[in-house]
C-alpha positions as CSV (number, residue, x, y, z in Angstrom):
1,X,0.0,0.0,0.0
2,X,1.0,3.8,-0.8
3,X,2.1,6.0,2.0
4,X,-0.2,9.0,3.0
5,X,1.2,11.9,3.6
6,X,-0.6,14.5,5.8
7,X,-1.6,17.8,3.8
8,X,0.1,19.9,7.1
9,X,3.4,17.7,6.4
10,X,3.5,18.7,2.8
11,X,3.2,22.4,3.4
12,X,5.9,22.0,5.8
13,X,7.8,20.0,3.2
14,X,7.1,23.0,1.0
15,X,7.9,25.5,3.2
16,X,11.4,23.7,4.3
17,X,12.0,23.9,0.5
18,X,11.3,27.3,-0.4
19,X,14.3,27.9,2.5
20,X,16.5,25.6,0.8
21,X,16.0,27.4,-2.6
22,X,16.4,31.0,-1.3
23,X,19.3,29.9,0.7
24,X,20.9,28.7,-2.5
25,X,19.9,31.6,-4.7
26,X,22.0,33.6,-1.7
27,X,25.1,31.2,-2.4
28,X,24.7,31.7,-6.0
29,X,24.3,35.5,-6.1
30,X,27.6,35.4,-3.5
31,X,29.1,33.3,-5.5
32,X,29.1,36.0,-8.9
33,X,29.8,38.8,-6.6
34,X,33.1,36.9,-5.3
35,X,33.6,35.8,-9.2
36,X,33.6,39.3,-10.5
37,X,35.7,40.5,-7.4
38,X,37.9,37.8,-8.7
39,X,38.0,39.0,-12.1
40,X,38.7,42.9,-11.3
41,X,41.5,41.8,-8.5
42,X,43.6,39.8,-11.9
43,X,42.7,42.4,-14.2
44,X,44.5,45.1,-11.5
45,X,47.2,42.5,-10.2
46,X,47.7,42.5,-14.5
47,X,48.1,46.2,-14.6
48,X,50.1,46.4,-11.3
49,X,52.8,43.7,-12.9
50,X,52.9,46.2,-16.3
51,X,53.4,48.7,-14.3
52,X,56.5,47.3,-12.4
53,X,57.9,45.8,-15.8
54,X,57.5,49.3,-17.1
55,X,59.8,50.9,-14.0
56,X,61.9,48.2,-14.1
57,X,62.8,48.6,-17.9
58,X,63.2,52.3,-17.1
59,X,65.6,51.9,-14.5
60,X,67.6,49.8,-16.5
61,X,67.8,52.6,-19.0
62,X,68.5,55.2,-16.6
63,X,70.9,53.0,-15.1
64,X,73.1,52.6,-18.4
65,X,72.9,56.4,-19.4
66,X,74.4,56.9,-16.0
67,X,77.2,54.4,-16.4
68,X,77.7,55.8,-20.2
69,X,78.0,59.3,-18.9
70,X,80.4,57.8,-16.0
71,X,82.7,56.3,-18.4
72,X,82.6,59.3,-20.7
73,X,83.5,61.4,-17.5
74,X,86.3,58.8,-16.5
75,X,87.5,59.3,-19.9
76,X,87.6,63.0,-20.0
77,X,88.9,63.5,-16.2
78,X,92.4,64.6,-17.2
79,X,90.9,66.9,-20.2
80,X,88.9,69.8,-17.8
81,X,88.7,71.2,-21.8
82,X,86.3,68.5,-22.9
83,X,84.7,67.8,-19.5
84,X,83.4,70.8,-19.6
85,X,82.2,70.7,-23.0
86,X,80.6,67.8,-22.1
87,X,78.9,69.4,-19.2
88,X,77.3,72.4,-21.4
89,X,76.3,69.4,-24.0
90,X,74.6,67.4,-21.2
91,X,72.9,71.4,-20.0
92,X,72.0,71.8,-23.3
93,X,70.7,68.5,-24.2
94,X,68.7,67.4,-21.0
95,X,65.4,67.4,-23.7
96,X,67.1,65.1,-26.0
97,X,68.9,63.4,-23.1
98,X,65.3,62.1,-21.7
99,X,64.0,61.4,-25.4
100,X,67.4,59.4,-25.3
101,X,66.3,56.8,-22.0
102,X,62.9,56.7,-23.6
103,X,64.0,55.4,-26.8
104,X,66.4,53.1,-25.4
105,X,63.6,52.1,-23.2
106,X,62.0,49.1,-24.7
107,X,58.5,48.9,-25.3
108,X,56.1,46.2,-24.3
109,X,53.6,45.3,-26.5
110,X,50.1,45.7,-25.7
111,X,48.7,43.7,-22.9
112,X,45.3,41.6,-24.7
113,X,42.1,43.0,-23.7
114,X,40.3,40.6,-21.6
C-alpha cells in the first residue's frame, strides 16, 4: 500500500524547501559577486605587474645612461677642456637626453584586452 502523507506535512515540506531554494539563490548570487571580485583583482594585479615591468625597464635605461655618462666622464677626467664641454652638451641636451632613456627604453607590446 502507498504511503499517505498529511496535507500539514506537505506544506511544511514545502515551506522547508522554499528555504532551501532561497538559501541557494543567496550562495549563488555570492558566489558571482566573489567571481567578478575575482576578475577585477587579476585584471588590476595584470596592470600592477605592467606597471613594475615598465619601471623596471626604465631603470635599466637610466641606469646605463648613467654608467655611459660615468665612463665618458672617466675618460675625459684629465681633459677639464672636454669635461666641460661635455657638461654644457649634457645642460643643453637634458630634452634630448630624456627622449634618449625613452627610446632606449623598450617597449612592451600591448597587454590583450580581456
Amino acid at each position: 500500500m502507498g504511503t499517505i502523507i498529511n496535507v500539514p506535512d506537505l506544506y511544511e515540506v514545502h515551506k522547508k524547501l522554499d528555504t532551501i531554494v532561497r538559501a541557494l539563490k543567496l550562495v549563488l548570487a555570492n558566489q558571482e559577486v566573489s567571481a567578478k571580485r575575482e576578475i577585477k583583482m587579476t585584471i588590476e594585479l595584470d596592470e600592477l605587474q605592467a606597471a613594475v615591468e615598465e619601471n623596471t625597464t626604465v631603470d635599466q635605461s637610466i641606469m646605463t645612461l648613467v654608467d655611459g655618462l660615468a665612463a665618458k666622464i672617466e675618460a675625459l677626467k684629465d681633459d677639464p677642456a672636454r669635461l666641460a664641454a661635455l657638461a654644457k652638451s649634457l645642460r643643453d641636451s637634458s630634452a634630448l637626453t630624456v627622449a634618449k632613456v625613452l627610446a632606449n627604453t623598450p617597449q612592451e607590446p600591448p597587454a590583450p584586452e580581456v
